[in-house]
N, C-alpha and C positions, 0 to 999 in steps of 0.2 A: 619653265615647265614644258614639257614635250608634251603637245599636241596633235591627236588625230586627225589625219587629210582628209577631209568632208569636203564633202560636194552640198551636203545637202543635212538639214538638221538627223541627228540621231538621238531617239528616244531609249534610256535606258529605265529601264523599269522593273518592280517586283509585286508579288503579288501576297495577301494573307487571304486565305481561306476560310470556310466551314470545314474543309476536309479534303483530300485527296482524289476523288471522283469526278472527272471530266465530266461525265454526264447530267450526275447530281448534286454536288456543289456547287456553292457563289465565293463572290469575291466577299470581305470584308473592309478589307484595305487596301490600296494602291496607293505607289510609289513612283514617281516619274521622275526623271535629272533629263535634262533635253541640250543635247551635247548640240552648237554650233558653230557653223564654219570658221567664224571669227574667233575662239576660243572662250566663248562666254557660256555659261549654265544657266538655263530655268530650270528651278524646282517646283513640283506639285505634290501634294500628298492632299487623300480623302479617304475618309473613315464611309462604307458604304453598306445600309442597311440589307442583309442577305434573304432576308423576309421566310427565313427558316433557322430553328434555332441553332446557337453556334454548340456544336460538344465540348466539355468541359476538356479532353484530351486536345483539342484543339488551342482552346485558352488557354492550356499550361501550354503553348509551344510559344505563341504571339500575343501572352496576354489580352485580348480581345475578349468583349462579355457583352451578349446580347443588351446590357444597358447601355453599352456604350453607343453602341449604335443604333439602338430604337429609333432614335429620334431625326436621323441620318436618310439621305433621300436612297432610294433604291439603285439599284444599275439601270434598271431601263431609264429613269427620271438625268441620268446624266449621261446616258450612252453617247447622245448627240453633241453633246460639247465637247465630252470626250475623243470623239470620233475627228472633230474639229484639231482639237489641239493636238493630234499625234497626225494631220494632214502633211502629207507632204514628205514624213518622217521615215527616216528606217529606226531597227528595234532591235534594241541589246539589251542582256541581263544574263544571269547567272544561273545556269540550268532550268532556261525559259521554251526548248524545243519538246519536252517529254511535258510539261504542264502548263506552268504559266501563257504559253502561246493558244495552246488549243483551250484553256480555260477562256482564256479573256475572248479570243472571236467566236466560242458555244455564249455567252455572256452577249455577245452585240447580236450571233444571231437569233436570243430566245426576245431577245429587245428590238428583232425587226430593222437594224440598223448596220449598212453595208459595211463589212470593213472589211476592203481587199485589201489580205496579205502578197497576195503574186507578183507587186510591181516591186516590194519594199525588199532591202537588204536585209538577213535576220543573222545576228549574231550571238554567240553564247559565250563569254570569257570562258565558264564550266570547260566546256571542248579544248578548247586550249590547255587551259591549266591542267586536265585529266592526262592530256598526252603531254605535257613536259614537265607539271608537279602534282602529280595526285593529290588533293588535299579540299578541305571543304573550302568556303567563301571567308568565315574569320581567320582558319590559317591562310586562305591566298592574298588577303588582304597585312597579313603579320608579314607574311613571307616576300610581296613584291615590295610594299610602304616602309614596313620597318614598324608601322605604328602596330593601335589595338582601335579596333573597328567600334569600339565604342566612346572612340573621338570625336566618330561624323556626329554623334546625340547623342542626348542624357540615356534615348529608350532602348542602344543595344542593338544587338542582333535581332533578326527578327521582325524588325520595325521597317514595314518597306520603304519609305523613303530612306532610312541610315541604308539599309541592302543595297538598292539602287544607285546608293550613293558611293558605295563600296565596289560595289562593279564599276560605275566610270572611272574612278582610280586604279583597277585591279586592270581592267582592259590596257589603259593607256600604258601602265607599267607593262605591261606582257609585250605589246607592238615595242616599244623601246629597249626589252630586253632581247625579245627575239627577234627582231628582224635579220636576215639576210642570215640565220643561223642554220644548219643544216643537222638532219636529223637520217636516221638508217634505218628501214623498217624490217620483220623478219625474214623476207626475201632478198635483204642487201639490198634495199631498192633507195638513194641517197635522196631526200629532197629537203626545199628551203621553203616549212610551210607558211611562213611568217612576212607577209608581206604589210605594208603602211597603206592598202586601199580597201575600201568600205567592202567591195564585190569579192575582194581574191577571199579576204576574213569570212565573206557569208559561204563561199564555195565549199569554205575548208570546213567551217562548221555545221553545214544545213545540207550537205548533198544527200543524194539520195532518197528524200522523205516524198510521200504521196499523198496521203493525208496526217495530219498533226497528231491523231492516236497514234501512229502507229500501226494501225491494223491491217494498212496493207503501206506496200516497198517495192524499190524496184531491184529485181537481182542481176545479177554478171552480165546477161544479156540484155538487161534494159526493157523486162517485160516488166509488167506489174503482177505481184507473188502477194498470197494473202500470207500473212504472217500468225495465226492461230487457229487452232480445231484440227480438226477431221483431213481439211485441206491444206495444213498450214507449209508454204514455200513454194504450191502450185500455182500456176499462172490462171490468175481470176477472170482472165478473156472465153480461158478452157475451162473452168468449172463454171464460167456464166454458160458456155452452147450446151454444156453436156451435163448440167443439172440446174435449169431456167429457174426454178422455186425459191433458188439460195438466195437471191437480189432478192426474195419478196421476204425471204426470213429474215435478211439483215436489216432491210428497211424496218420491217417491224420491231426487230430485236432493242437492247439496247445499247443502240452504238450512239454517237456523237453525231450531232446533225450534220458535223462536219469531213465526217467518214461519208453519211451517208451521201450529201450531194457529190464528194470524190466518185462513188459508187455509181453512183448514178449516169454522171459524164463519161465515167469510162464504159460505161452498159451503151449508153447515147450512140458515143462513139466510134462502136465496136460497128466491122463491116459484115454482113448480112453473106 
């Protein structure tokens, strides 16, 4: 089996939800495969009380049902074990940079529980596979394995551990097929984005982000540009001097706690 070069464990992971809302949604499930340097797998999965109820649109996607997890301890009640067992760790999954990432650290910060992403590698098969096979996670999973992703378990898609589990296969087949493979982009600009290390994989898939919404980015010159409203692509340094009340609107608005402490450090920041 061709195995990824680690340095260091890598946590893939997936998430089920109550819903789509960074700010107002919980977890209900989580997913974990914990890739190591030696080539071995831990698995974890846990069913996790959202203490809000699940919608029924939601249950048809990941069959999950408020009975199911009544009885299931909440995210704050496992945040610290959890926070444990992903120590040390970088963090893969499949279209985890628009959600699953900024879900789960709104999630540790409403539970009071540090979880620095800044030191950790972040990788997304999704990013890869978009720019060489556009397709969802069971076709990327048909298309690199050969199999039907409803091998990894009885429960299918949708099941975050089977998901997670389907990403540490879809990843590893990606670096095995692409490496050293070279690609042309619309300026004829030739590159080989497919290298076999943790950092070059997190570069190619996580550049440019400033906070995990989304809400603000960095553009061509490497300011930070808020990305929606009124101001959206101007440099949030210039609309913090020349309209001060807007940092007190977004604090209060509702943005993600983790917009707002970005927000904040770059107010902090900023020279007088």
């Amino acid at each position: 089996m061709h195995f990824l070069k680690l340095k260091k464990p890598l946590a893939f992971f997936d998430l089920e939800t109550t819903g789509t809302s960074i700010a107002h949604d919980r977890i209900v499930e989580i997913g974990i495969v914990i890739a190591k340097p030696d080539g071995t797998l831990e698995k974890k999965q846990r069913y996790v009380n959202p203490t809000i109820p699940i919608p029924a649109e939601s249950t048809a996607v990941h069959g999950i049902t408020d009975e199911m997890v009544a009885d299931m301890p909440n995210f704050k009640q496992i945040a610290r074990s959890l926070e444990q067992l992903l120590q040390g760790c970088d963090l893969a999954g499949f279209n985890i940079l628009k959600f699953d990432i900024p879900l789960l650290v709104e999630e540790f910060l409403r539970a009071d529980v540090d979880f620095d992403i800044s030191n950790r590698h972040l990788l997304d098969a999704q990013r890869i596979f978009h720019m060489m096979e556009p397709r969802t996670l069971t076709a990327a999973y048909k298309f690199y394995t050969g199999g039907d992703i409803s091998e990894l378990g009885d429960k299918g898609a949708h099941a975050a551990d089977v998901d997670a589990l389907a990403t540490y296969h879809v990843l590893m087949k990606q670096v095995e097929r692409y490496e050293g493979v070279s690609i042309t982009d619309n300026q004829k600009n030739v590159t080989i984005p497919i290298v076999n290390d943790v950092k070059a994989l997190h570069d190619l898939t996580f550049n440019k982000i400033v906070d995990l919404a989304g809400r603000l980015a960095y553009n061509s010159k490497g300011e930070v540009v808020i990305t929606f409203g009124k101001h959206k692509d101007r440099p949030l340094e210039d609309v913090l001097r020349k309209e001060p009340s807007y940092y007190d609107w977004m604090m209060n608005g509702d943005f993600t706690q983790d917009t707002k402490r970005k927000l904040t450090e770059i107010k902090l920041g900023m020279k007088r």
